[in-house]
MIDO-618790 format. One record per residue: z, y, x of N, C-alpha, C in turn; residue in three letters. Coordinates in steps of 0.05 Angstrom, whole numbers. Example, Ala and Ser with C-alpha at 12.3 -4.5 7.8 and 13.67 -1.06 7.14 Angstrom:
// residues 2
<npz->156; npy->-114; npx->264; capz->156; capy->-90; capx->246; cpz->156; cpy->-66; cpx->264; r->ALA>
<npz->142; npy->-45; npx->257; capz->143; capy->-21; capx->273; cpz->157; cpy->1; cpx->258; r->SER>
// end
This chain:
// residues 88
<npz->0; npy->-24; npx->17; capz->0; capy->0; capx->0; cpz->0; cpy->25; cpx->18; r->UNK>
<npz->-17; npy->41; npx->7; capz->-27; capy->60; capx->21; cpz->-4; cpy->93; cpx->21; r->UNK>
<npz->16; npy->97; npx->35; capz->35; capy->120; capx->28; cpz->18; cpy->152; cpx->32; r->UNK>
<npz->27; npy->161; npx->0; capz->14; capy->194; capx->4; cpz->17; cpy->209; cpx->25; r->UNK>
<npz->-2; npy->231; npx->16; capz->5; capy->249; capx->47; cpz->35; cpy->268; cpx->45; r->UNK>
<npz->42; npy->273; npx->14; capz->63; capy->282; capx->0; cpz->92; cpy->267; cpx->13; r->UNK>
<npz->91; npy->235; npx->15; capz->108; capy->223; capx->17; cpz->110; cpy->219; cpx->48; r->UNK>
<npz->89; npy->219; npx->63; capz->92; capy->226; capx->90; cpz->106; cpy->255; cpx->99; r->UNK>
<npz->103; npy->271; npx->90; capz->111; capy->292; capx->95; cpz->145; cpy->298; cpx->91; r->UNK>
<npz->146; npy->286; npx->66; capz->176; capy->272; capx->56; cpz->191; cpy->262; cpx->82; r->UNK>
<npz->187; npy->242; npx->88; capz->195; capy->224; capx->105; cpz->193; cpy->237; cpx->131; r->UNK>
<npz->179; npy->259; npx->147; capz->183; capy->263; capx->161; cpz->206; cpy->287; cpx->171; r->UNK>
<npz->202; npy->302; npx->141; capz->223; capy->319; capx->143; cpz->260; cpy->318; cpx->139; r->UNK>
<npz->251; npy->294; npx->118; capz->279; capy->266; capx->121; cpz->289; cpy->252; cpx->149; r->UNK>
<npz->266; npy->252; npx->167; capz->272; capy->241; capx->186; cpz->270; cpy->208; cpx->174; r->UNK>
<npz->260; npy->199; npx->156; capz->262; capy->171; capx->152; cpz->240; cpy->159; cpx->146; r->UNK>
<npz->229; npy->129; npx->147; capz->204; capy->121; capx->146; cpz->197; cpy->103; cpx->179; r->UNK>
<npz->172; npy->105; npx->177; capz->164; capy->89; capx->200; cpz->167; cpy->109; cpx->228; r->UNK>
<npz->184; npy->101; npx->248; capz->181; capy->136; capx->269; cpz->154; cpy->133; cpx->289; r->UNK>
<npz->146; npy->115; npx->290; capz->107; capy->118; capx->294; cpz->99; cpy->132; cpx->272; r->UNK>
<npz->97; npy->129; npx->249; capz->85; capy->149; capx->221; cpz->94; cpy->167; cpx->222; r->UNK>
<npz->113; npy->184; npx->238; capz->130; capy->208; capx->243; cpz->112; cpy->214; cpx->262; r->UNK>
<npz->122; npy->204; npx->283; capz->104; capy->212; capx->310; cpz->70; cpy->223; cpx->305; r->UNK>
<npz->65; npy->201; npx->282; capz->32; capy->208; capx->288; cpz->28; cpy->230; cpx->264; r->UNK>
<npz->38; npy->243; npx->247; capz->31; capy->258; capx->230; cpz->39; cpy->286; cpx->247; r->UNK>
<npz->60; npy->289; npx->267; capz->73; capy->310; capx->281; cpz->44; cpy->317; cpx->291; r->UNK>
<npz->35; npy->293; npx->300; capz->8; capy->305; capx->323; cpz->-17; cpy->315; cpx->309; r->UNK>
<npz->-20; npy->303; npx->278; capz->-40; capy->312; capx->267; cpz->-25; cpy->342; cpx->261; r->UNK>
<npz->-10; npy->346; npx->250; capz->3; capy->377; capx->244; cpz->-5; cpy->392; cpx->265; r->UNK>
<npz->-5; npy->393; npx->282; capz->-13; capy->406; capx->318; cpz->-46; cpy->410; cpx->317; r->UNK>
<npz->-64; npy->397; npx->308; capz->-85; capy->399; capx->303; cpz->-101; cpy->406; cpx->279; r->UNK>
<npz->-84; npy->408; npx->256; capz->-92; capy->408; capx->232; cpz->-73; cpy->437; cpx->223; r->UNK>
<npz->-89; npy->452; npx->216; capz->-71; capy->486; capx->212; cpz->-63; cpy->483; cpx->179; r->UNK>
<npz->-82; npy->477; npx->165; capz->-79; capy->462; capx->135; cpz->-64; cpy->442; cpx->134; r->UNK>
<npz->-52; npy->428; npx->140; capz->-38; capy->408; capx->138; cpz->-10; cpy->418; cpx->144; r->UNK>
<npz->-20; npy->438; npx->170; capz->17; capy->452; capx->184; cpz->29; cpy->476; cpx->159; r->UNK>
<npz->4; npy->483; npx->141; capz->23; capy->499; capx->125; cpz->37; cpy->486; cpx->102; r->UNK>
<npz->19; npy->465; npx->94; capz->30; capy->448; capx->72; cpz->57; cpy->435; cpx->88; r->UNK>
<npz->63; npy->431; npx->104; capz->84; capy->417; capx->114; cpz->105; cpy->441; cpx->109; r->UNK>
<npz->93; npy->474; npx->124; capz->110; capy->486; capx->122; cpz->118; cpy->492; cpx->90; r->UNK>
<npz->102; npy->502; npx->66; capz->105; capy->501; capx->49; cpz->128; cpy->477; cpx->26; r->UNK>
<npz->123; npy->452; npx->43; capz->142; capy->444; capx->31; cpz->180; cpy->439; cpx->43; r->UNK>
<npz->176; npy->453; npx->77; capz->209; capy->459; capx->84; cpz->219; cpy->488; cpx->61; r->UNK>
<npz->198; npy->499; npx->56; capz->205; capy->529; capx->48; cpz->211; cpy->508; cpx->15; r->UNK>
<npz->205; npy->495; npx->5; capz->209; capy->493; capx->-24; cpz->236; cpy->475; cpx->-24; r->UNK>
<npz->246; npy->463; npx->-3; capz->267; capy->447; capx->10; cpz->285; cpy->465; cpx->0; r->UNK>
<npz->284; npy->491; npx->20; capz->310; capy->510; capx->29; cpz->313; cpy->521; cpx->0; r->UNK>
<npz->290; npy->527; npx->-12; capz->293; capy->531; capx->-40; cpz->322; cpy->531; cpx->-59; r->UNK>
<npz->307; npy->493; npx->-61; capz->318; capy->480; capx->-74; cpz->346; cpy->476; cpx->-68; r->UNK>
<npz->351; npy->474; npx->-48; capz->376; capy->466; capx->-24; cpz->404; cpy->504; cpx->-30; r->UNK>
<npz->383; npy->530; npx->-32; capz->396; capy->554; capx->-44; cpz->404; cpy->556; cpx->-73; r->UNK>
<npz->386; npy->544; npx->-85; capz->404; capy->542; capx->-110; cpz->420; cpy->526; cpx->-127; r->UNK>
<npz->416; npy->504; npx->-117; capz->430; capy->480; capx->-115; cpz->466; cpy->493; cpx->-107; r->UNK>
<npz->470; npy->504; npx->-75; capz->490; capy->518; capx->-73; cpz->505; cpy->541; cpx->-97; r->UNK>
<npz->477; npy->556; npx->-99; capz->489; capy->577; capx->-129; cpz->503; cpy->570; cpx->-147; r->UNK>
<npz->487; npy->547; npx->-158; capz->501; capy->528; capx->-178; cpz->523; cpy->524; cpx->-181; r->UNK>
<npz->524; npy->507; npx->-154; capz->555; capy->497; capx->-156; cpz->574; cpy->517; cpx->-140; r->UNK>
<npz->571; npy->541; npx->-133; capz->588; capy->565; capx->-137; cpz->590; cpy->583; cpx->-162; r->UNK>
<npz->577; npy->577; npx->-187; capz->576; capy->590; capx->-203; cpz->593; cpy->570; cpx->-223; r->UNK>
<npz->599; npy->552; npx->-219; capz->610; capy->518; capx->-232; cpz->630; cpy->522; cpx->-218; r->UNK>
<npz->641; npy->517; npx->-195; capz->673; capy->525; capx->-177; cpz->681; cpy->551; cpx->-189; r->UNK>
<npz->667; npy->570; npx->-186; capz->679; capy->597; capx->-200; cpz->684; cpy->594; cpx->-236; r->UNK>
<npz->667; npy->583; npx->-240; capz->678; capy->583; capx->-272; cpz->697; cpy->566; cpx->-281; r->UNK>
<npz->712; npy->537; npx->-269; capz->732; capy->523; capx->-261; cpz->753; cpy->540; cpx->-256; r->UNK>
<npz->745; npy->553; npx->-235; capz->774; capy->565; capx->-224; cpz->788; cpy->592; cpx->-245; r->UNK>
<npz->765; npy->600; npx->-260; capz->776; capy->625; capx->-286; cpz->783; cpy->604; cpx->-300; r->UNK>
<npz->782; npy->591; npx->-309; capz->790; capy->574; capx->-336; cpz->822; cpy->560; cpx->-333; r->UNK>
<npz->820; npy->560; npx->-292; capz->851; capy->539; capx->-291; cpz->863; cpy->564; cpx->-290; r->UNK>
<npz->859; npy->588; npx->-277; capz->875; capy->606; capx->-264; cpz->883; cpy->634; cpx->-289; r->UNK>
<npz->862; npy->628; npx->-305; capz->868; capy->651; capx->-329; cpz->873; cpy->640; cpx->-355; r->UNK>
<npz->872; npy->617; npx->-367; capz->878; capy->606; capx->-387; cpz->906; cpy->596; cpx->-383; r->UNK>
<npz->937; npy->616; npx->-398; capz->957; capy->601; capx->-398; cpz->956; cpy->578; cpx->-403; r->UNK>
<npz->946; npy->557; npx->-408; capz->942; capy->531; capx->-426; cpz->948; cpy->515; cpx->-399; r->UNK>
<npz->940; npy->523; npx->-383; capz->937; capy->509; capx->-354; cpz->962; cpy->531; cpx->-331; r->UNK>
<npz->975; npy->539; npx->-346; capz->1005; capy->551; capx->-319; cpz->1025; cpy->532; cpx->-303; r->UNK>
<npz->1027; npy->510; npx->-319; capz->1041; capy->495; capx->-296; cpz->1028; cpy->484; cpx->-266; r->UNK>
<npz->999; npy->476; npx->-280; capz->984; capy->475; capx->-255; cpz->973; cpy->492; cpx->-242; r->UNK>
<npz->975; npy->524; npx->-247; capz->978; capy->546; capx->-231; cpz->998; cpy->546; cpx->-206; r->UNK>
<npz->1023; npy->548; npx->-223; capz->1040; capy->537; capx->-210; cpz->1043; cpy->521; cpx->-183; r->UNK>
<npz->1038; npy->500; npx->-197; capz->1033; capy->471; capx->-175; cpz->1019; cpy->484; cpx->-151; r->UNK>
<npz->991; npy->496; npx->-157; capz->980; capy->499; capx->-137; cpz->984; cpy->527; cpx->-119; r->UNK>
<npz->998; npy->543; npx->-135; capz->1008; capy->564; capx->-114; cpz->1031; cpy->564; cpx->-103; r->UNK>
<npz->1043; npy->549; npx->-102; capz->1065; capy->538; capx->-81; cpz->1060; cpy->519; cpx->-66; r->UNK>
<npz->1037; npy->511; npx->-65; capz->1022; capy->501; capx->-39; cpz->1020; cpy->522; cpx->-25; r->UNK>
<npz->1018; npy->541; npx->-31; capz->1015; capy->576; capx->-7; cpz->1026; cpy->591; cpx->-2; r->UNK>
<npz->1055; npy->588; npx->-24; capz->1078; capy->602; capx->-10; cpz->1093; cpy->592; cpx->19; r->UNK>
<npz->1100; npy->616; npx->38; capz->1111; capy->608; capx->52; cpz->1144; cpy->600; cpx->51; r->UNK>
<npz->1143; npy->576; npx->62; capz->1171; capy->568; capx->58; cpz->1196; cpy->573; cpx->82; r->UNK>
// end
């Protein structure tokens, strides 16, 4: 079975796969300017993905932490956890 050029590109940027099929697509990229942008094109849609992915789950941690920290409903475990930071 024949692996895309999509899934090569995958795999190389994974670092995983055959590392001859690594090796030899590195060298076509060196010679191939079309190929080196699509490669670059898809680290850039990586980092993308990889930035908002982060947002996410800072916007999910932040909305957790208003709900424990400002909803009396939840003061004992305020509590709990801020005397983990008082100095004793």
């Amino acid at each position: 079975m024949k692996t895309s050029l999509t899934e090569r590109i995958e795999q190389l940027l994974h670092k995983k796969g055959d590392l001859a099929e690594r090796l030899l697509l590195e060298a076509q990229i060196q010679v191939n300017t079309e190929l080196a942008e699509q490669v670059d094109f898809q680290k850039k849609a990586y980092k993308i993905i990889r930035e908002y992915g982060k947002r996410k789950l800072r916007e999910e941690i932040n909305l957790v932490d208003k709900q424990l920290f400002e909803n009396p409903k939840y003061i004992s475990f305020q509590h709990k956890i801020l005397s983990y930071f008082k100095k004793q």
